[in-house]
C-alpha positions in Angstrom: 0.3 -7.1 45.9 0.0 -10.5 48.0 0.7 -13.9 46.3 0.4 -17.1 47.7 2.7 -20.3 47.2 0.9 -23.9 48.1 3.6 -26.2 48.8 2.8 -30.3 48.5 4.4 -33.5 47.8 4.1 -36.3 45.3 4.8 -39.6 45.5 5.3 -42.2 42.4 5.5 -44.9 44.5 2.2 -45.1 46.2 -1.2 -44.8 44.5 -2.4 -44.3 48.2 -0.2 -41.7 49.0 -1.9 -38.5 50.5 0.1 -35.2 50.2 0.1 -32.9 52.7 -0.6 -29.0 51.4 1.0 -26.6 53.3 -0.7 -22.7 52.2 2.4 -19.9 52.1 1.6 -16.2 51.6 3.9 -13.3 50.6 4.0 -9.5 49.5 5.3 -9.1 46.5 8.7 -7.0 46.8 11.3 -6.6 44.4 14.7 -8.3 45.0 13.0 -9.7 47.9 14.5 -13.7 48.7 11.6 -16.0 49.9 12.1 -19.8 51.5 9.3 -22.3 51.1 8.9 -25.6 53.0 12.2 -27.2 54.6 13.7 -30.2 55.0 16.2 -31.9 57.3 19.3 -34.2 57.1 21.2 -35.7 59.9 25.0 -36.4 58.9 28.2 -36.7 61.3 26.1 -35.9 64.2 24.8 -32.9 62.8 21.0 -31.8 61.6 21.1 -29.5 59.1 17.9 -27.9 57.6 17.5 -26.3 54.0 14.8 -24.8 52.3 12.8 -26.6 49.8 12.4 -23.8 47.0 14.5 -20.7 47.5 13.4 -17.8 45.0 14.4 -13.9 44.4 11.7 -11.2 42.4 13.3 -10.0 40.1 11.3 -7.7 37.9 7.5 -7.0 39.8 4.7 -5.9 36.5 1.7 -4.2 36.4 0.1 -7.7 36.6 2.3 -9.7 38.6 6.1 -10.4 38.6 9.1 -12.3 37.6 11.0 -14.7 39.8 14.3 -16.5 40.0 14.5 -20.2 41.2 18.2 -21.2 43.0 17.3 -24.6 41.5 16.2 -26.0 37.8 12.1 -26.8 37.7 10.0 -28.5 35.7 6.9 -26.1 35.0 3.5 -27.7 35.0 4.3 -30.8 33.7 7.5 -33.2 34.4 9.9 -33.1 31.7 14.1 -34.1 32.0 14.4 -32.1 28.7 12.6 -28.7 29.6 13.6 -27.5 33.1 14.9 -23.7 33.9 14.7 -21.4 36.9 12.7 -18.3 35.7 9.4 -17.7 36.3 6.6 -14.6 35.5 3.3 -15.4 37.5 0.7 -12.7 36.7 -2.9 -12.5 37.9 -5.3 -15.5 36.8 -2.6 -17.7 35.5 -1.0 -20.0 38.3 2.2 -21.6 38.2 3.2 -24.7 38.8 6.8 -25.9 39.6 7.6 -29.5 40.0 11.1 -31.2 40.8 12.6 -32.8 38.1 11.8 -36.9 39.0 9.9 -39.6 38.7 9.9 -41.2 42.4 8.8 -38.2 44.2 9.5 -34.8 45.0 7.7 -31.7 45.2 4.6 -29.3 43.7 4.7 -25.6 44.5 1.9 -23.6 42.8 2.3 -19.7 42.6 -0.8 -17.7 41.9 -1.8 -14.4 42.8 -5.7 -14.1 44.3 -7.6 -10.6 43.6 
């Protein structure tokens, strides 16, 4: 089973702002680790790059599977008060995770195309 993760960008300062979708497609394997998206720093000298949504499966369904975010999300909508780091995507019913924030951060949308 392949899923697919669309990685964008959101911007609460800017009605202008344009976000750039980046497409990301998988196979679906149990206690696999994925990395979506990066992002770099520069500090002492030093780049350092980290991924922007790291994520283990940890139970795979007849439908679809369960996943494990390293980081809290917001799912769908952005709420301080409702965030939390697992997931089950199953066929026909995308998911949506958003960083917790009102200036900006980023949209990752998990679905699973037949």
């Amino acid at each position: 089973m392949e899923f697919t993760v669309i990685e964008s960008s959101w911007s609460g300062w800017s009605e202008d702002y344009t976000p750039k979708q980046t497409k990301h497609t998988f196979n679906v394997e149990k206690g696999k680790t994925y990395n979506v998206g990066e992002f770099t720093t520069y500090s002492y000298g030093k780049y350092t790059t980290t991924p922007l949504l790291t994520f283990t499966i940890t139970k795979v369904l007849e439908d679809g599977f369960m996943f494990k975010t390293t980081t809290e999300f917001c799912e769908n909508h952005i709420s301080f008060s409702n965030t939390k780091n697992t997931f089950t995507l199953k066929v026909g019913a995308p998911v949506k995770l958003l960083t917790p924030s009102h200036d900006f951060g980023n949209t990752f949308t998990f679905l699973i195309e037949c």
